[in-house]
N, C-alpha and C positions, 0 to 999 in steps of 0.2 A: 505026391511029394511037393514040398515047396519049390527045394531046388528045381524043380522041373517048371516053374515060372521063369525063369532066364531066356530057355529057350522059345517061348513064344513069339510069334513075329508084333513086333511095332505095330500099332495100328495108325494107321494113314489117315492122314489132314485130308478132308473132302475138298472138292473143289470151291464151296461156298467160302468153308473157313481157311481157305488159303487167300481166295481173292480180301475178306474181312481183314485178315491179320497183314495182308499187304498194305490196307489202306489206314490203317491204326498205327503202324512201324511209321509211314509215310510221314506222317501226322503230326505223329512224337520227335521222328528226326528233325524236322521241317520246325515244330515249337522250339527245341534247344539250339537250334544254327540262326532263327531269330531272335531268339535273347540274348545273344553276344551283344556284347555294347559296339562294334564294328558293322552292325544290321544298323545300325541307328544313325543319324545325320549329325544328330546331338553327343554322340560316343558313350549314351548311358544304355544302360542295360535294359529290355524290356519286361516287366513282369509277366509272368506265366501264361494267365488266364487269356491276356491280349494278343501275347504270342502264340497262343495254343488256339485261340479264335479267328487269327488270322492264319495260321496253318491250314484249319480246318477247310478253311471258305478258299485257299489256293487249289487245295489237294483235290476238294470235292468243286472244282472247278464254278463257284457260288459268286463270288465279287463281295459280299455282302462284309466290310470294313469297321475298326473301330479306331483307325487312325487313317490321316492321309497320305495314303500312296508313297503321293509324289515327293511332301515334306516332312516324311517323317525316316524313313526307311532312306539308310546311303543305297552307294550304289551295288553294294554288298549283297544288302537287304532285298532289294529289287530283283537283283539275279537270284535269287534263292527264291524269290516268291515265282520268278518267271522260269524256273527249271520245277518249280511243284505244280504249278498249274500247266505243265508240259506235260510230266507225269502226271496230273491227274486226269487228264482229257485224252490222254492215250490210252489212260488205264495203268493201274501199278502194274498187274501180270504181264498187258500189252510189251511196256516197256522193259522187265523184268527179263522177258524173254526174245525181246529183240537184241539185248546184250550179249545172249546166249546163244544167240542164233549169229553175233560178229564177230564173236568168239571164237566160232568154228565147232562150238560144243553140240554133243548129240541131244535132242529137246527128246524127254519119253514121252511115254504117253499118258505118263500122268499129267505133266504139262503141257502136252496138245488135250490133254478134258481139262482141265481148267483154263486155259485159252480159249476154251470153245464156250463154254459159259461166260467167260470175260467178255467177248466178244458178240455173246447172242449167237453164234453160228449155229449152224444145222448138223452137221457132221464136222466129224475130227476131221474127217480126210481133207488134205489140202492144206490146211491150217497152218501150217508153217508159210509155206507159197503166200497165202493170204496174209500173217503177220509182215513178212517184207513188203507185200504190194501199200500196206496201211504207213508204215513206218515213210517209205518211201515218198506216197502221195503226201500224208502228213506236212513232214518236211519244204516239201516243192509247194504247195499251194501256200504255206508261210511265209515261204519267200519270194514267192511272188505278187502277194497283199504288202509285204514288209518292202520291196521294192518299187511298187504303186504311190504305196502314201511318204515315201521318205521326202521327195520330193518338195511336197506339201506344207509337212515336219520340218523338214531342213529354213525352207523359206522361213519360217516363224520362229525357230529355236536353234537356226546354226546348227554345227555337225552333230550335236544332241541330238537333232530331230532321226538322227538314223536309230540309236536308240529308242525312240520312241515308237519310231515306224515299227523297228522289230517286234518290240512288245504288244503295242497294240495289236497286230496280225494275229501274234500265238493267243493272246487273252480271246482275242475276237472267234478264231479257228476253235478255240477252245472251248466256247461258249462261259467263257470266266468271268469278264466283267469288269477286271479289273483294270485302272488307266491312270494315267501319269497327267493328267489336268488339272489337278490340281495347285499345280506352280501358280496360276492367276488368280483362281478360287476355290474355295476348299469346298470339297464332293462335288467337283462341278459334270464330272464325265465327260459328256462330248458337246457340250452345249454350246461351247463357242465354235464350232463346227456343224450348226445344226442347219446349214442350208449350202454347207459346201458337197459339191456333186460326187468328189474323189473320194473323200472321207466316208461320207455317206454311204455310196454304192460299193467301193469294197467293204468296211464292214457288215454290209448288209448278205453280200455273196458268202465272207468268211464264215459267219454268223451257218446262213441257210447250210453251207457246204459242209460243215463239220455238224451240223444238228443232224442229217440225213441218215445216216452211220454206216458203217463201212460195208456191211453188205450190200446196200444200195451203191455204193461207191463202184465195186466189183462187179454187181449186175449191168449197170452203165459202163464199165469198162469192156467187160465181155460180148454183149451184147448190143452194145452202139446205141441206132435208134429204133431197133425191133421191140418198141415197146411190149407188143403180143407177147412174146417170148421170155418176156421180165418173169422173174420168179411172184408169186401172188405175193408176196411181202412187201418187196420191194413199189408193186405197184400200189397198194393201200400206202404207204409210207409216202409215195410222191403226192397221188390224189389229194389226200388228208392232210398231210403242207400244205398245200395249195390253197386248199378250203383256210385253213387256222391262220394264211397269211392275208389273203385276200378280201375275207369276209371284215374278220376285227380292220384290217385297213380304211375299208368303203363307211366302217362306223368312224374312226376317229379321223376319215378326212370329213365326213358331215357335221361331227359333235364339238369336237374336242379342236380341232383347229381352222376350223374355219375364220379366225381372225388375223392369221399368216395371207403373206402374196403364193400365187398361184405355185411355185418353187419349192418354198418352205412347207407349203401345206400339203404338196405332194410326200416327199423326202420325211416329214416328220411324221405322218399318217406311217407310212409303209414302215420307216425306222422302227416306231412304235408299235408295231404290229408283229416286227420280225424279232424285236431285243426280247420282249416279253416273256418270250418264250425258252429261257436257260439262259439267254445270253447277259444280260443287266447291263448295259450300258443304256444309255439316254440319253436324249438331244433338246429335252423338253424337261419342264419344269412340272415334277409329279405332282405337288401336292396342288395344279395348279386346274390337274384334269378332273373333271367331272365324276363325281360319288359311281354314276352309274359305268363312268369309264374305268374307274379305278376297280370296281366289282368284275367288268370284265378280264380286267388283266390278273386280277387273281384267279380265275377260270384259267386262261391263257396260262399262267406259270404252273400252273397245277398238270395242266396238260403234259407239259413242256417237249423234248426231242424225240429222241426216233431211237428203236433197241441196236443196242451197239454201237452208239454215239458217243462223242463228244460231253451230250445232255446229256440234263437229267430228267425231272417230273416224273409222274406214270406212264408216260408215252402216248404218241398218239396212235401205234396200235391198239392200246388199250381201250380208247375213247372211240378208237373205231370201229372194235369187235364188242362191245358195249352198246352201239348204234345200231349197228346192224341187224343184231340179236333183238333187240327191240322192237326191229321193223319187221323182223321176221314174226313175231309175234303178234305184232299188230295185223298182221296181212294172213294171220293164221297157216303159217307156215312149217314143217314139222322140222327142218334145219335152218340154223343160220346161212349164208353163204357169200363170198366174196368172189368176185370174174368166174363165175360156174362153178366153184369150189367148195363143199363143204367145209365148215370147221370142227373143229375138234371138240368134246364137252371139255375136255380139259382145259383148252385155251380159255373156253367161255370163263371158266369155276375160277382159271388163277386172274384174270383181266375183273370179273366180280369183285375178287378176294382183295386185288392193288386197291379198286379204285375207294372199296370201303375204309381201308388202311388209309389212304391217302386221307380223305374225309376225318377220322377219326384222328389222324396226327394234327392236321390241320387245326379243328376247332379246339382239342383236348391244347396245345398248345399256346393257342390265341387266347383260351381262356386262363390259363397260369400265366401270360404275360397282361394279360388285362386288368386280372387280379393284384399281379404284384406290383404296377406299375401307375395304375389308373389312368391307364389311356387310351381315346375314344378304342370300340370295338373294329372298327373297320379299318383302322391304321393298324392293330395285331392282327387281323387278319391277314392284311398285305402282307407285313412284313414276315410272320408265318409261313404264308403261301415261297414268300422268295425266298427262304430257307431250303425247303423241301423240296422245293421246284428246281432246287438250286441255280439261283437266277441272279440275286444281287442285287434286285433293285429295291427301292428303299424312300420312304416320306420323310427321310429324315430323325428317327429315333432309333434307328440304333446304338450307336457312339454312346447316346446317355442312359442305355437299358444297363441295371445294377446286374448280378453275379448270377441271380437265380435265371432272370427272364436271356442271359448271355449264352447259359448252361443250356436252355432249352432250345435255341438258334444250334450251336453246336452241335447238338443229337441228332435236330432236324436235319442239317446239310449233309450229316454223315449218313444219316438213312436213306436223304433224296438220292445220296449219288450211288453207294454201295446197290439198294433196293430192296425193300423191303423183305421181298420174299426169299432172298439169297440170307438176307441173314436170319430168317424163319428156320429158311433151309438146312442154317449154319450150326444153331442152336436145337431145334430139335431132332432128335436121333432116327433116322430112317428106319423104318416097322414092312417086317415081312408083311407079303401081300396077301390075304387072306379073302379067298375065292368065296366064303361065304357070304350071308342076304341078309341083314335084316328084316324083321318082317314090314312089308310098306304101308304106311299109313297117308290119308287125307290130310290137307292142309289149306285154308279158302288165305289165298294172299289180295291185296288189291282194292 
């Protein structure tokens, strides 16, 4: 009977398309509280597409601008870009459920499993305990970067500079990108700070500290310095910063600045090595580094943070069970493995599955912004790569890219940060598991 359709239970939001529909809502709110004419310095109204592009790039914590910051947005504006790119480096859910949890509200378990997906975590258990421990650390290390550089700030801009310090922190903590320096020059980022030690070294911590992500956070909390005793995750996540920091460093202190004093050229090698990677601020003048430097840092951005960060990119788990696996093959090995541990084929098939995605957003979009736009290949690249990698940094064309090649920047940042495979997840419908084989066939790859 028909009537007998009433009583069937609702079918429930997965955890994929809840985190999606959190970061879409975000999006949308964050585009219409920027088109008030009260977001603007000038008191006019923003059109859509600008305020819907620069939502995008707060929410999905990107940097990547089509107006400046500093002179264009009051100070309305500003708060509203610096409370979404709060939320978006927290995570919608993250934050969604810290409310919930101040509230004194009971969290189910459906949103301790979407929590646990938001977050990359392993198990629901705890999950609540963990969202306070995030929330809280969050917080404290913002204000303690925020109360570092005020200082700094203040000397240069008067009691503004507290303002500034703030923001900077969270964009930095955030891995956002986004900064208030433009008052002297327009897109200038951090460039007139590119040899000061305070500036420099706490963004550069803020940046590393919030790129790491919060299970690593907690493994160091509970665990001190018994690095043995780290979860295997955790320890591929430090290692592998370290290589992605260290290595691109020792190149752009030989390539790319060696015509700095010994100061500069330290501070802007390492800067440059560490922003790359989700963060998008600068200290240095891009279009100024070398073709094979610039090719680099779209590897770098592509890479970009760590699961249940801050970042975005494919992560560098990805890039490092991707390595492995290779090596394991190379060495005619019948598993992969990390600190004596096997892996999983799963982990192998979905880190395969990103980095192809990643690859195929990458060119599929540099080539419709190259097309539409006619400009050089390796500039759509970049600017591509900082889309997706949601990173923020930029040669300079964005601001003049027309609707089509803007429409595709927007998609990108929204997929770098949500992730590809969540909204794979999101969209296609879950299929019972069927225990049968195909029959197996040969295949010569290679």
């Amino acid at each position: 009977m028909k009537g007998n359709d009433s009583f069937r239970p609702k079918r429930k939001l997965s955890s994929s398309r809840v985190i999606i529909l959190g970061f879409v809502s975000m999006i949308l709110l964050g585009s219409c509280l920027l088109m008030l004419p009260i977001a603007t310095q000038s008191g006019k109204a923003t059109p859509f597409f600008d305020a819907l592009f620069t939502s995008t790039s707060a929410v999905c914590v990107t940097g990547l601008v089509v107006q400046n910051t500093a002179t264009y947005w009051s100070g309305f504006g500003q708060a509203v870009l610096l409370l979404l790119i709060q939320i978006g480096g927290m995570g919608v859910v993250t934050a969604a459920i810290s409310i919930g949890i101040l509230s004194g509200r009971k969290i189910s378990l459906m949103q301790r499993s979407t929590m646990q997906e938001a977050i990359a975590a392993h198990k629901v258990g705890g999950i609540v305990r963990l969202t306070g421990f995030i929330v809280k650390m969050t917080f404290l290390i913002e204000l303690i970067g925020a109360a570092i550089m005020a200082p700094t700030f203040c000397h240069d801009y008067g009691w503004k500079g507290i303002w500034m310090a703030v923001f900077h922190s969270v964009s930095a903590f955030c891995n956002a990108g986004f900064d208030l320096m433009g008052i002297k020059t327009e897109f200038s980022s951090l460039t007139p700070y590119a040899t000061n030690p305070i500036i420099n070294s706490t963004i550069i911590l803020l940046i590393v500290i919030g790129g790491i992500g919060f299970l690593t956070w907690d493994d160091i909390r509970t665990k001190k310095w018994h690095l043995r005793r780290y979860q295997m995750q955790s320890k591929v996540i430090l290692w592998t910063s370290a290589i992605l920091i260290i290595l691109p460093a020792v190149y752009f202190y030989i390539c790319d600045f060696s015509h700095l004093e010994p100061q500069g050229r330290i501070f802007g090698a390492l800067f440059q090595s560490v922003t790359t990677r989700t963060a998008g601020f600068n200290t240095a003048d891009l279009t100024a580094i070398s073709q094979p430097g610039q090719f680099l840092m779209i590897a770098l951005m592509l890479i970009g943070g760590s699961p249940g960060s801050t970042a975005g990119g494919m992560k560098t788990t990805t890039i490092a069970v991707l390595f492995t696996t290779a090596l394991s093959v190379f060495r005619r090995k019948e598993y992969a493995n990390f600190f004596g541990r096997r892996l999983e084929e799963n982990v192998i098939k979905n880190a395969a599955t990103i980095f192809l995605m990643y690859l195929f957003l990458l060119f599929s979009g540099s080539f419709i912004i190259c097309m539409a736009e006619g400009l050089p290949l390796l500039s759509c690249l970049f600017e591509t790569a900082s889309a997706i990698g949601t990173v923020g940094l930029t040669l300079g064309i964005t601001p003049s890219l027309g609707i089509l090649s803007k429409g595709v920047l927007i998609l990108l940042m929204f997929l770098g940060r949500v992730g590809g495979l969540t909204l794979i997840f999101a969209t296609v419908s879950a299929t019972q598991k069927n225990m049968s084989k195909l029959p197996e066939a040969k295949i010569t790859v290679g």
